[in-house]
C-alpha positions in Angstrom: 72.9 -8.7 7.3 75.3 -7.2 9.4 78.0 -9.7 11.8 76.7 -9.8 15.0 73.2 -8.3 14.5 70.5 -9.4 16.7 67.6 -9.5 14.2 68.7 -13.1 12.1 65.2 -12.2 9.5 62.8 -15.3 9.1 63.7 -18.3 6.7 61.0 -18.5 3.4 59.7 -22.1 4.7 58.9 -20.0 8.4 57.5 -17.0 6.1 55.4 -19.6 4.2 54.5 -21.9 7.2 53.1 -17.9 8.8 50.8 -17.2 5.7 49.5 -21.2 5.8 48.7 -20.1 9.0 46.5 -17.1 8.4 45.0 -18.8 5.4 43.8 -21.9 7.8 42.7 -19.0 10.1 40.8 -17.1 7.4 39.3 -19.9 6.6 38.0 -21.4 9.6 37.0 -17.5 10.6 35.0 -16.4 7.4 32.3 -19.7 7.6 32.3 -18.7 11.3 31.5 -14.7 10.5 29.2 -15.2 7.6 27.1 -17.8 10.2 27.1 -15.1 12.4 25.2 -12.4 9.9 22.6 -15.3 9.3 21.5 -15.4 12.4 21.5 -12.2 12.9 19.5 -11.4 10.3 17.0 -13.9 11.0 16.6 -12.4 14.3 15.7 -9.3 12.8 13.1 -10.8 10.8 12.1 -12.9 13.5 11.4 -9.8 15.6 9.8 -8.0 12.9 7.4 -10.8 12.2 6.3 -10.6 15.8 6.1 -6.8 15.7 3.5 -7.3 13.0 1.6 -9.9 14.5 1.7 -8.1 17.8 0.3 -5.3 15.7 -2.8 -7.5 14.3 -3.4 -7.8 18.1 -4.1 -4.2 18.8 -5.7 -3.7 16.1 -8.0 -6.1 16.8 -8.7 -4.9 20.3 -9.3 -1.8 19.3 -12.2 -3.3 16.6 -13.9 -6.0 18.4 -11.4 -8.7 17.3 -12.7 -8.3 13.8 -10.0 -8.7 11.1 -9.1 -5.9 8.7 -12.2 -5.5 6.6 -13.1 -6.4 3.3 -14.7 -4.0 0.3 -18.2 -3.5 1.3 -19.2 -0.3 -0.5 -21.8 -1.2 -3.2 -20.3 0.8 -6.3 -16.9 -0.5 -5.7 -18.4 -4.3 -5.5 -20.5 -3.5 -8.3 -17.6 -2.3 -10.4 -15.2 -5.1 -9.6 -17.9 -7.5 -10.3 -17.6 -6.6 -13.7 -13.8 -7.7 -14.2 -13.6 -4.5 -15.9 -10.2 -3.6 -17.4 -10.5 -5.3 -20.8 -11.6 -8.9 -19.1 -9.2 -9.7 -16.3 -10.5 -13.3 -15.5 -8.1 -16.2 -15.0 -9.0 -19.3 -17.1 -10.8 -21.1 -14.3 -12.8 -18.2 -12.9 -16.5 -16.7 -13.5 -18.9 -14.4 -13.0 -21.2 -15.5 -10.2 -24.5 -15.5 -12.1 -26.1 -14.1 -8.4 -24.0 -11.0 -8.5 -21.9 -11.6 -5.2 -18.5 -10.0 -4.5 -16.2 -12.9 -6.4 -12.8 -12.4 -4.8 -10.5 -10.4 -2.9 -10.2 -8.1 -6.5 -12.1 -5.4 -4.6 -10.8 -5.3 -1.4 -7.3 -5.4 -3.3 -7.7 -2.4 -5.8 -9.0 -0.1 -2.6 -5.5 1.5 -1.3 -6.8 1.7 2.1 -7.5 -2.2 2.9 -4.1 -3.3 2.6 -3.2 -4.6 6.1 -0.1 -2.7 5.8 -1.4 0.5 5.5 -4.5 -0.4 8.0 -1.7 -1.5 10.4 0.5 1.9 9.7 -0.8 3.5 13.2 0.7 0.2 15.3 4.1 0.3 14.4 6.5 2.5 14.7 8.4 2.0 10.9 7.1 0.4 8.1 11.0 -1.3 8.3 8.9 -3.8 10.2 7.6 -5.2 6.8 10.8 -6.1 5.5 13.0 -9.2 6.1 17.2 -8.8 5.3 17.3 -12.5 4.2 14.8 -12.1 1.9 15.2 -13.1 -1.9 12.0 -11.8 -3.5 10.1 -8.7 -2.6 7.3 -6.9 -3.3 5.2 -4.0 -2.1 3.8 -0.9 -3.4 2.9 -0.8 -7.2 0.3 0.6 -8.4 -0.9 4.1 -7.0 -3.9 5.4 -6.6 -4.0 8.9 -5.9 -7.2 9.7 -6.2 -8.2 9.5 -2.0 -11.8 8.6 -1.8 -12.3 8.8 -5.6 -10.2 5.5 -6.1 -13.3 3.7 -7.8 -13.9 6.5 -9.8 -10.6 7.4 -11.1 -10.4 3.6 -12.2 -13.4 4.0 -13.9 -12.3 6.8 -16.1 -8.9 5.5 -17.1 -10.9 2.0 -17.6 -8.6 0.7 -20.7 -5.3 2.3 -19.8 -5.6 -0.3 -17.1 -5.9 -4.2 -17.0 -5.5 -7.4 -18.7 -1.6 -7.7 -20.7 -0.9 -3.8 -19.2 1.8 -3.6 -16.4 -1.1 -1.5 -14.6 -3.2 -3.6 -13.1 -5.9 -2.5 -10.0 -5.4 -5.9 -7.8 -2.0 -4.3 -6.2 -3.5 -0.8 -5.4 -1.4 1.4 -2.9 -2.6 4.6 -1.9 -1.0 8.2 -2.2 2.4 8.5 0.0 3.3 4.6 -0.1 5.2 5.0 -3.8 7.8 7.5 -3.2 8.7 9.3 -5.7 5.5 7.7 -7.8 2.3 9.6 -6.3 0.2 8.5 -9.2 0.3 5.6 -11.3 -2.7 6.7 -13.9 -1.3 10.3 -14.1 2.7 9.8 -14.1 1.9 6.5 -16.6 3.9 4.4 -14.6 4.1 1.9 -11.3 6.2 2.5 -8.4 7.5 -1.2 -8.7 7.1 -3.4 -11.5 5.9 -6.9 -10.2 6.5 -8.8 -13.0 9.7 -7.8 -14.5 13.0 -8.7 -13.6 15.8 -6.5 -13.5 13.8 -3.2 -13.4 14.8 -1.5 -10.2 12.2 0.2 -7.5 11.1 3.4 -7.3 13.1 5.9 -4.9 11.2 5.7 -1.6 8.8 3.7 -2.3 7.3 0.8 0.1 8.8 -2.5 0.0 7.6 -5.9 1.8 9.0 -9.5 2.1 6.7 -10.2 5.3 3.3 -11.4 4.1 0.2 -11.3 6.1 -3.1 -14.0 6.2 -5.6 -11.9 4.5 -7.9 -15.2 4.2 -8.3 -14.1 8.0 -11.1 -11.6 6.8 -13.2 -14.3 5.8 -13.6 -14.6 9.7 -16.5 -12.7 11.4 -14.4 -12.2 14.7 -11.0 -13.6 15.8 -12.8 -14.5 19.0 -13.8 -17.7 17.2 -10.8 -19.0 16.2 -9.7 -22.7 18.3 -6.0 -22.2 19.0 -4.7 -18.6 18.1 -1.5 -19.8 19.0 -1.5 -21.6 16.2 -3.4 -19.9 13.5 -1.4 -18.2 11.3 -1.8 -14.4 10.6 1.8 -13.0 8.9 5.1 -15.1 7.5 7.7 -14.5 5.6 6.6 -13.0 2.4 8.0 -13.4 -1.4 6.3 -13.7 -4.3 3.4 -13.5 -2.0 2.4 -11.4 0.6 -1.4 -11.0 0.8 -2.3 -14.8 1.4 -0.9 -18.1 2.0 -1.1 -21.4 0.8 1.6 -24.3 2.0 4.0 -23.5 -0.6 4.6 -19.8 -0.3 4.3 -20.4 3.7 6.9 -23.1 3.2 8.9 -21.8 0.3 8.6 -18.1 0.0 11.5 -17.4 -2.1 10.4 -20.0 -4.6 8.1 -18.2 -7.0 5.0 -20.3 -7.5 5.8 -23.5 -5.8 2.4 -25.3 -6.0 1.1 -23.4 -9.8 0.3 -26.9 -11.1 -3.2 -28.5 -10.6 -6.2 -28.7 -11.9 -6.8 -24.8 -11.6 -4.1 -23.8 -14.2 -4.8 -26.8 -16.3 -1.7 -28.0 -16.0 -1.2 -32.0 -15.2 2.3 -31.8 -13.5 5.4 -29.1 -12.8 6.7 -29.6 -16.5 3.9 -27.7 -18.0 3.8 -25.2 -15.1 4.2 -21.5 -16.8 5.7 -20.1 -13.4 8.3 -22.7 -13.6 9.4 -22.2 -16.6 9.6 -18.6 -15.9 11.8 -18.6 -12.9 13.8 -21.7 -14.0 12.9 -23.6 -11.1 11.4 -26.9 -12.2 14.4 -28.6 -11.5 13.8 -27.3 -7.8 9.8 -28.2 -8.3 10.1 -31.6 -9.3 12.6 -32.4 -6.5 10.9 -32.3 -2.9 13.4 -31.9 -0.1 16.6 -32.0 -0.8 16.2 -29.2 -3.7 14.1 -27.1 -1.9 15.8 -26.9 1.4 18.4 -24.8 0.2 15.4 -22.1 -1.0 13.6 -21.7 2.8 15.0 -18.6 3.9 16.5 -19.1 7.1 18.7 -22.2 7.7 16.0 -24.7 6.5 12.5 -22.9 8.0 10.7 -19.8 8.1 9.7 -17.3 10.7 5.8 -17.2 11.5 3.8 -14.8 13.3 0.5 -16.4 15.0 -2.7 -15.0 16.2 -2.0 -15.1 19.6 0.6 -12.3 19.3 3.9 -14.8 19.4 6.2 -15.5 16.5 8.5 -18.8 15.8 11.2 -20.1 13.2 9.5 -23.4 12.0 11.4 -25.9 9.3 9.9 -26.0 6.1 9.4 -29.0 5.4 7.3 -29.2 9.2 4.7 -26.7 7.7 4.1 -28.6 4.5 3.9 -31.9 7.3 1.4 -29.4 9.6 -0.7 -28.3 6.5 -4.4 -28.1 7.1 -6.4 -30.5 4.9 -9.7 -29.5 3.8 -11.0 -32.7 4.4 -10.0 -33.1 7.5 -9.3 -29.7 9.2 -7.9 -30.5 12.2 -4.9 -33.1 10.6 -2.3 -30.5 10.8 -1.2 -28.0 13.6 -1.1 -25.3 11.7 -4.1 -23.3 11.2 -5.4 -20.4 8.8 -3.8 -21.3 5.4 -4.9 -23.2 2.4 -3.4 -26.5 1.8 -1.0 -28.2 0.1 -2.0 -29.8 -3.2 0.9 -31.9 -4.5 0.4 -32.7 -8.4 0.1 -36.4 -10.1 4.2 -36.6 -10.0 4.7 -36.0 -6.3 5.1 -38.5 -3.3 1.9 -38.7 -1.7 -0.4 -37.5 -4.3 -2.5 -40.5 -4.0 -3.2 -39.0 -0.5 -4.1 -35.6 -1.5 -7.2 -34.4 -0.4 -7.9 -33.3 -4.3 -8.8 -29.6 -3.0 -6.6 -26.9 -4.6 -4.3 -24.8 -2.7 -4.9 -21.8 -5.3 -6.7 -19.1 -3.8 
């Protein structure tokens, strides 16, 4: 450097002791920025969830506060009663020997009962139905193209459909909801694959990570529901998104939280199949300190209620506020089935021994 030069440069300890400097900046800044895109995506889904719930509203008063319908029309509860497609009944279930409608499998396969698509004229995007935290989505699947004829066209591809076939008439979407898949039967393929990993969506088509409470049908009228503001109509969705029970209210990201029990003749979370599958029994067989980091939004979940309002509540509060079936009014928290914790878990012994499954 030149004699006399005002610039004298910067010793390597002062060039080392600027860069410790930035990298204790960085550091403190990047925990600081990345806390800052949590919460903001949790407010989106927080508002979202309202938006839905706010649309369940109108909908209502525009129907006499009754809740999305069920299948009534006689051939399609006639044909579902059935369990056509090559014998699609779970181990526990059967036929009702007087003929009634069983289940939901019905209401399910028609395309047009799905509350999102029922809801479709109260919101202004169907972006509403998705959550940016979310792990686990689902959504559109199988479509039926077929408009009115949906029972019919099932009928006629009867086989192609069903039991150990990736097609399966429970997750029916109607024509316009699968993107670039317009018909499953025809095209020979679904618009999402539910139940394989890796395989990505189909351009376009309709995704969903914010469930609803279609248990509310059961309901003749909304009207009759004690505290709306508590009674539980949409969440955050996962592996579910057409019901809840404690666990996917709780825990949506955690595929299958409460499959042991007596229903899947199972005795504890070992032997669960769903745990096994998505190598979480670790996480099952732990209660809160494994399953905390698995609620979506810093410990809780947003809910949307009947009255129209939506809230962030902690997980492990809703599995505390679960309804009981034995006694309905222990918990806050109305509208969803209730937790059934198996022999292995703390407070079994104080399980009302009915089954979350639905």
């Amino acid at each position: 450097m030149r004699r006399g030069s005002a610039y004298t440069g910067c010793s390597l300890s002062e060039l080392l002791l600027a860069v410790l400097i930035v990298v204790v900046l960085s550091s403190l800044l990047v925990p600081a920025l990345t806390q800052h895109a949590d919460q903001a995506r949790q407010a989106v889904c927080l508002a979202n969830v309202r938006t839905v719930a706010l649309a369940l509203r109108m909908y209502l008063a525009d129907h006499d506060y009754v809740f999305p319908p069920r299948e009534t029309g006689p051939s399609a509860v006639a044909y579902f009663n059935r369990f056509p497609g090559r014998g699609d009944l779970l181990p526990w279930e059967s036929v009702p020997k007087d003929g009634s409608a069983y289940c939901h499998r019905s209401t399910q396969a028609n395309p047009y009962l799905r509350w999102p698509v029922i809801l479709d004229d109260y919101v202004l995007t169907r972006d509403v139905w998705r959550c940016p935290s979310a792990r686990l989505q689902q959504g559109a699947s199988f479509i039926n193209g077929a408009g009115a004829q949906w029972v019919e066209n099932l009928r006629r591809h009867e086989g192609v459909w069903g039991k150990g076939r990736d097609f399966c008439p429970m997750v029916s979407w109607p024509l316009g909801w699968g993107g670039e898949v317009t018909d499953t039967l025809a095209q020979r393929r679904l618009a999402v694959p539910r139940t394989a990993k890796g395989r990505q969506a189909s351009a376009g088509m309709f995704l969903q990570s914010i469930g609803v409470n279609t248990s509310a049908a059961e309901l003749e009228t909304a009207l009759a529901v004690e505290g709306p503001a508590w009674y539980v109509v949409c969440a955050d969705g996962g592996a579910t998104i057409d019901d809840y029970c404690t666990g996917t209210l709780a825990y949506p990201d955690l595929c299958k939280l409460e499959c042991a029990g007596p229903g899947y003749w199972e005795a504890d979370w070992e032997n669960c199949p769903w745990s096994r599958q998505c190598g979480a029994k670790a996480i099952l067989k732990k209660f809160p300190e494994m399953r905390r980091p698995y609620a979506r939004h810093y410990g809780g979940v947003n809910i949307g209620f009947l009255d129209g309002h939506a809230a962030w509540f902690d997980s492990e509060t809703v599995i505390a506020e679960s309804p009981s079936t034995g006694n309905p009014k222990r918990g806050r928290l109305r509208g969803y089935h209730p937790w059934y914790p198996t022999s292995d878990a703390p407070g079994a012994e104080r399980s009302s021994g009915v089954s979350a499954l639905y």
